[in-house]
N, C-alpha and C positions, 0 to 999 in steps of 0.2 A: 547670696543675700536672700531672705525671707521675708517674705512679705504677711501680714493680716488685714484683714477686714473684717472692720467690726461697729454697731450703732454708736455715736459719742454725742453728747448732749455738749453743747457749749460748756456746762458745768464738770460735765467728766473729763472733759479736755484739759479744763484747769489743773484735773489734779490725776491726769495719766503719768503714771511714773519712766517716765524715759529722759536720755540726756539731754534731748532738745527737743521742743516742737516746732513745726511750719504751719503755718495758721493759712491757707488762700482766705484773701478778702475779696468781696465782691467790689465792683462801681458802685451798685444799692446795697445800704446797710439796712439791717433790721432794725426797728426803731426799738429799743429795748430801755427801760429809765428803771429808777429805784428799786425794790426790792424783786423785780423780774429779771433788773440786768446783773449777768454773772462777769464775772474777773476779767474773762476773755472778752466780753461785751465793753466793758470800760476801759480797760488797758486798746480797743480799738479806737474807741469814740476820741479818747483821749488825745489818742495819738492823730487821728485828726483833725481834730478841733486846734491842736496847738501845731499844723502843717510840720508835722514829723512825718507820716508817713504820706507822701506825696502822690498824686492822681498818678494812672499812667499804669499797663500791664508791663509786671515785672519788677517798680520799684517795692522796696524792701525797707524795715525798718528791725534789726536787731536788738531785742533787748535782754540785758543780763540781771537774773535770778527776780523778776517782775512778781508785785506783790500777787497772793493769792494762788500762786503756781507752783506745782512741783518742779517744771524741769526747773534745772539753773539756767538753760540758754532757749528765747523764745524769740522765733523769725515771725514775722509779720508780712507776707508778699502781697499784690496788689495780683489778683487774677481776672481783671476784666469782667467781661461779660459770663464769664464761667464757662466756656466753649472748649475744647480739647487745646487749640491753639493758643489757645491764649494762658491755659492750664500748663502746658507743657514749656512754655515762657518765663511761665511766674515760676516755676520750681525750678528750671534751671540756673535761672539770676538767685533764688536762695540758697541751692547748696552750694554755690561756688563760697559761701563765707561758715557752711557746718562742714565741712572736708577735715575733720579734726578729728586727734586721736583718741581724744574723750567721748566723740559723740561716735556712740555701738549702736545705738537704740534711737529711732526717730519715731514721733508720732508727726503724722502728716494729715489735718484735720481739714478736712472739706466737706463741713457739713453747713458752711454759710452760704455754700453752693448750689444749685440746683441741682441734685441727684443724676447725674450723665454718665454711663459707661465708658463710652469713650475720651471726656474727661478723665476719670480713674486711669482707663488703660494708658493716656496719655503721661500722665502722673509719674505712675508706676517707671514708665521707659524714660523720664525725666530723671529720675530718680537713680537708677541704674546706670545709665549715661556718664552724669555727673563726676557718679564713684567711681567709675572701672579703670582696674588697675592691671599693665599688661606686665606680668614677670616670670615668665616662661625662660627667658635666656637673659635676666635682669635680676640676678638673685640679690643686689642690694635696693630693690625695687620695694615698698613696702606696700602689701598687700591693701585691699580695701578696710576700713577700719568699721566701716559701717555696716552690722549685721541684721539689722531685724526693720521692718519700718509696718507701724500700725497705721493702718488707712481709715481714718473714720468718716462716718457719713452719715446723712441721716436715716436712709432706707437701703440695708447691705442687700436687700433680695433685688430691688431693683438696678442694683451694675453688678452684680453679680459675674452675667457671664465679661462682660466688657474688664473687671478683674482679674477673671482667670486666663483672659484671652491676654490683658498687659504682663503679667506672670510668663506666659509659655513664650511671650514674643522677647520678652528680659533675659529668658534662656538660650531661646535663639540668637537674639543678634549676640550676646556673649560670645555662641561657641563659633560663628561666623566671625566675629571681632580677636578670636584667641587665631584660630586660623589663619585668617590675612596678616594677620602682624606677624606670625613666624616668618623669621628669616628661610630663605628657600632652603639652604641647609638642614632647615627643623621642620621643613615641613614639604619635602619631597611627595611623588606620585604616589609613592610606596606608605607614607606616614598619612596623606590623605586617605588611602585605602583602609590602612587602621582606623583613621576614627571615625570612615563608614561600618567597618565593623565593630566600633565600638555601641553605635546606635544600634545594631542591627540584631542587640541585649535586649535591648527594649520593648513592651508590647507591639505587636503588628507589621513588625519593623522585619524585613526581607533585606538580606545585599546579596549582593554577588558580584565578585573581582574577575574581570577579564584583563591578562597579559596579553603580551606582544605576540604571540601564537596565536591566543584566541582572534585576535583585533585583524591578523592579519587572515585567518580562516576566514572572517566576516566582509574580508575585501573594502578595508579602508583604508582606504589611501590614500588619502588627504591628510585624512590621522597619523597615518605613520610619516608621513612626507616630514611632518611637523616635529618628531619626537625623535627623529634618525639623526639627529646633530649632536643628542645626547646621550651621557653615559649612565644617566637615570633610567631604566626602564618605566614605559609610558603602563598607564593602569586603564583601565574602562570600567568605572564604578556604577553599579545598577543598582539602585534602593529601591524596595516597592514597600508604601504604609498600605495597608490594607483592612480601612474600616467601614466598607459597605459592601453589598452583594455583590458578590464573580461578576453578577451582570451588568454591573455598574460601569461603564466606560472610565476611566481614568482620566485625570490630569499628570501631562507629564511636564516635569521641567526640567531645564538640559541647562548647567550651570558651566562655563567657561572654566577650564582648570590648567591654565597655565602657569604651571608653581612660580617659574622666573623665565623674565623675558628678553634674550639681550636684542632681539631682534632679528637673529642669525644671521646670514650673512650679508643685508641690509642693516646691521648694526648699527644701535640707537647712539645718539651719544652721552658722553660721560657722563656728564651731569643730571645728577635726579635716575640714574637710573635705578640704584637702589630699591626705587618705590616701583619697580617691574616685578618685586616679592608681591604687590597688591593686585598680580594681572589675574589670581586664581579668585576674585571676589565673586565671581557667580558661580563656583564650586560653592565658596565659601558658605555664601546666602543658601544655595540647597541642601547644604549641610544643616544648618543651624533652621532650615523649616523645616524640616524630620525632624531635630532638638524639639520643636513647638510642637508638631505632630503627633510626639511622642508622650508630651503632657497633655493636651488636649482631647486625642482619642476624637477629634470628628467623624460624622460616619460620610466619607469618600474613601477613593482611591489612587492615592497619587505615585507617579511614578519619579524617582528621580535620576535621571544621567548626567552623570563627570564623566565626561574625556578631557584627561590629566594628563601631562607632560612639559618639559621644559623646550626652551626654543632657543638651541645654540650654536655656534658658529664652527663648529669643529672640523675636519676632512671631508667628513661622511655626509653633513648638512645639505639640505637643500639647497639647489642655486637658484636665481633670476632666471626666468626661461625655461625653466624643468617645468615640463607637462605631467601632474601624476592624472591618475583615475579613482573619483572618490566610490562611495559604496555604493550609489547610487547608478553606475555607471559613465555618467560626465566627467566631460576629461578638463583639466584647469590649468593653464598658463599661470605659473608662478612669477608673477612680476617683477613680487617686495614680498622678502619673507617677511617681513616684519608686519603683512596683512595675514598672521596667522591663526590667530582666534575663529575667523570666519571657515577656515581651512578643517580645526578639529569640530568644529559643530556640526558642520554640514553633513557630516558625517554620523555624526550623532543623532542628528533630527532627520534624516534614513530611518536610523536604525528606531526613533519613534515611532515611526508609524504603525510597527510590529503590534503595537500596543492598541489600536485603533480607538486610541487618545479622544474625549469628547473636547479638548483643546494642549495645544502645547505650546508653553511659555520659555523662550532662552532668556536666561542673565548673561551680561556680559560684558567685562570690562573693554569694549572693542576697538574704541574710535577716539582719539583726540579732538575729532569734529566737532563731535556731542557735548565735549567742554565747550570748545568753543563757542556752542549754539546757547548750552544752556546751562551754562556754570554747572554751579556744586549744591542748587537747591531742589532742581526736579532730572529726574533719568528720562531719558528720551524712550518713548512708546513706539512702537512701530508696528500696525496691523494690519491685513484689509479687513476683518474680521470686525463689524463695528461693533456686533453687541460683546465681542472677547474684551474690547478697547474701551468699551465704557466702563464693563465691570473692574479691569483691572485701575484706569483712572479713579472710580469711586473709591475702589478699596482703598486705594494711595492715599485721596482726600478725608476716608474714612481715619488710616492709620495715620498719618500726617507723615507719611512717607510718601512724596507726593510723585507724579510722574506727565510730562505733556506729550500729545499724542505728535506726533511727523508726520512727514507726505510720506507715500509711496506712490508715485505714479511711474506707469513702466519707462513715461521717457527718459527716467533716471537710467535704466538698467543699459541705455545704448551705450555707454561709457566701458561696460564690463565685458564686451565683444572683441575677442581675440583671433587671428589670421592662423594660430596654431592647434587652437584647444576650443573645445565648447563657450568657454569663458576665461577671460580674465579674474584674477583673485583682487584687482584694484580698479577703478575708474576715473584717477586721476584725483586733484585737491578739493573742489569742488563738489561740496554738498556729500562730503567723504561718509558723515554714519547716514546718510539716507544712501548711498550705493551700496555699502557693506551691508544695510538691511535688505537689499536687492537681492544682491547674492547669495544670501540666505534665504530667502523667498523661493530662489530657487529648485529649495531642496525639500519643500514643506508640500507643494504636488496640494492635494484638496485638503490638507486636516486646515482645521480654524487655529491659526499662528498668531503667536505676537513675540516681537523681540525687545527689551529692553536692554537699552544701551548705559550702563552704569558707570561708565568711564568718567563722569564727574562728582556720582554720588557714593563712590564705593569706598573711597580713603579721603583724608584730609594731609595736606601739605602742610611745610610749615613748621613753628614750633608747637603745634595741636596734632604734628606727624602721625597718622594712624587709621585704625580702619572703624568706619562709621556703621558695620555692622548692615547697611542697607541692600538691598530691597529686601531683607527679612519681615519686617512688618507689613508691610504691601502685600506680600504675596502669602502670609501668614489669614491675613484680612479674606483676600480673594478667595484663600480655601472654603473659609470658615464661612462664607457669601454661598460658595458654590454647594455645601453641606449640606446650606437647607434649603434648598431648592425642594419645593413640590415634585414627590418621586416621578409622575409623570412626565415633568421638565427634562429628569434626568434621565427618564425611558429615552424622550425623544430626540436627547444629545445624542445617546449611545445609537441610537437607529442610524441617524446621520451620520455617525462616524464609520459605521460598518457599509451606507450603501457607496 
């Protein structure tokens, strides 16, 4: 889908030529009478003056082929205060009734609004959301119908970047949202590794694929412990964007790439397990930020790792009780395989530190806990790192991919002390994603860490079954935060990361 942004005067709205338009209306209207008010101005008042279009962010009033307009179909939504939240509300309660086959071309007019980037960006991933149509292995699925949407506003230099930023973030969560929906069969270690090397076309864009040689030359064992159940060979995906100086310390993010999960030989049960295709959503979301990255061109340097594999019960599989040694040295009582995410990371955020990261962020679909703590509206934050933890909060509040910060204090970690091994891989029910963020803590030694727990925000259940694309915007935001950083900020990340 394609997006524009462009100046539109109340008057030029009337008579932009596209199938429909979406008008946000403010709480305050502009007081506009006789020969100053245009079409859009009185087709407004009108409509509330005779309680058609009702108070409240999000109600809607449709109208068909409305005097003075070109399109034939014109939405009217109530956008509040004009705030991204409240933006990104009112657009999505209007396209749920333009989802038509008629409607190619949207103008989406926000220029009654107060000029806000993040508004716009809001917009935009409103907009996108709405339409997305997943038919990759659904060929009687019919594609999106909506092609083009014009953004109007009254000053395009002022949200400008907050534009191009909901654009590359539209891209992103798409190619993270194509990815978690493939059935494990469609989207294997191996077919992950391709559409790293698909990106890796791209300006800036570095990959490089480790097999089961490599992975086991680098002595992870954790890693293999997890992928030896399967007939998939495991992959170790390494993406590097590279748009600031060598001497720039990097951000690395280490995405969860568990294509499917049965659990191994702690085997989940039957029901629902299907959405075990959604355990690689923190591959997914690093994927689809190189997508962003890739349009954006910030000047940082970010690193990203997938450790990829399936987790299955076969001969060979891990048991209850098997001690392996991850990369790092430490040795791990296997309790539940089915605490296996924690198992290929930790291994991976080792193998970060190579990188002497001025922060490093894991996604990861990890813990059922984390639903339980904190549903399916905010992902659980985990850092000791406070100023890593605010910036990634703001960014969250920024993009309205939101995220709430957790305890870590170490008296959680007594729980993961095992009589055979350095550690247990589990802590028992209790306060489960703050132990599993323990264990990972583990392995993170002095870099500035934080771990998000997306096991509630990374797919929807349900008859809305699917993947929400998330934390791509969040972490899209954080970069783009951490970019412009005053270079001597980022002189004195990189110091710290090296002493």
């Amino acid at each position: 889908m394609d997006f524009e942004l462009k100046s539109l005067t109340a008057e030029q709205a009337a008579q932009l030529a596209v199938d429909a338009l979406l008008v946000l209306v403010p709480d305050t209207l502009p007081k506009t009478t006789g020969k100053a008010a245009s079409a859009l101005h009185e087709l407004i008042a009108n409509a509330v003056q005779h309680g058609d279009l009702e108070a409240g962010t999000g109600k809607c009033l449709a109208c068909y082929r409305p005097a003075g307009f070109k399109a034939a179909r014109v939405v009217l939504a109530r956008a509040g205060d004009g705030s991204a939240a409240s933006v990104r509300k009112a657009v999505a309660a209007a396209m749920s009734g333009l989802k038509l086959p008629q409607v190619k071309k949207l103008g989406l007019v926000m220029g009654l609004l107060p000029d806000n980037g993040s508004a716009v960006q809001a917009a935009l991933m409103a907009c996108a959301d709405a339409t997305y149509v997943y038919t990759h292995t659904k060929p009687t699925a019919k594609s999106r119908h909506l092609q083009r949407v014009t953004v109007g506003v009254t000053q395009p230099d002022a949200v400008r970047p907050g534009f191009a930023a909901g654009k590359a973030m539209v891209a992103g969560v798409e190619m993270a949202k194509e990815w978690a929906n493939r059935p494990a069969n469609h989207a294997t270690p191996s077919l992950l590794a391709d559409a790293a090397r698909a990106l890796g076309r791209k300006p800036n864009i570095k990959i490089e694929v480790l097999g089961p040689k490599e992975v086991a030359a680098l002595k992870m064992g954790a890693f293999m412990a997890v992928a030896q159940g399967s007939a998939e060979p495991l992959r170790f995906i390494v993406l590097r964007y590279n748009g600031a100086a060598k001497t720039d310390a990097p951000v690395v993010l280490v995405g969860k790439g568990i294509t499917f999960d049965t659990g191994g030989i702690s085997i989940k049960p039957a029901a629902e397990m299907d959405e075990m295709k959604f355990d690689m959503g923190g591959a997914a979301s690093v994927l689809g930020t190189f997508a962003a990255l890739a349009e954006l061109q910030p000047a940082i340097n970010v690193v990203g790792l997938i450790p990829s594999c399936e987790n299955m019960p076969d001969g060979l599989a891990v048991k209850p009780g098997d001690v392996v040694t991850s990369m790092s040295g430490q040795t791990i009582e296997i309790l539940n395989t089915d605490a296996e995410g924690r198992l290929i990371l930790c291994d991976a955020l080792t193998y970060a530190a190579r990188f002497k990261p001025r922060a490093v962020v894991d996604i990861a679909t990890l813990t059922g806990a984390c639903v339980i703590a904190l549903g399916a509206i905010r992902s659980g934050l985990f850092s000791a790192d406070d100023m890593l933890a605010q910036a990634l909060h703001t960014a969250g509040e920024q993009s309205q991919d939101l995220c709430w910060r957790m305890p870590l204090d170490d008296d959680y970690a007594e729980g993961l002390k095992s009589n055979f091994a350095d550690m247990g891989n589990v802590a028992g029910r209790a306060g489960g994603a703050i132990t599993a963020a323990k264990f990972l803590q583990k392995f993170t030694g002095e870099l500035a860490w934080a771990h998000l727990d997306i096991a509630g925000s990374a797919w929807k259940s349900g008859a809305a079954k699917g993947s929400t694309g998330r934390p791509v915007p969040l972490l899209v935001q954080y970069l783009l935060d951490q970019s412009t950083q005053p270079r001597a900020a980022r002189t004195a990340a990189a110091r710290k990361a090296k002493a």
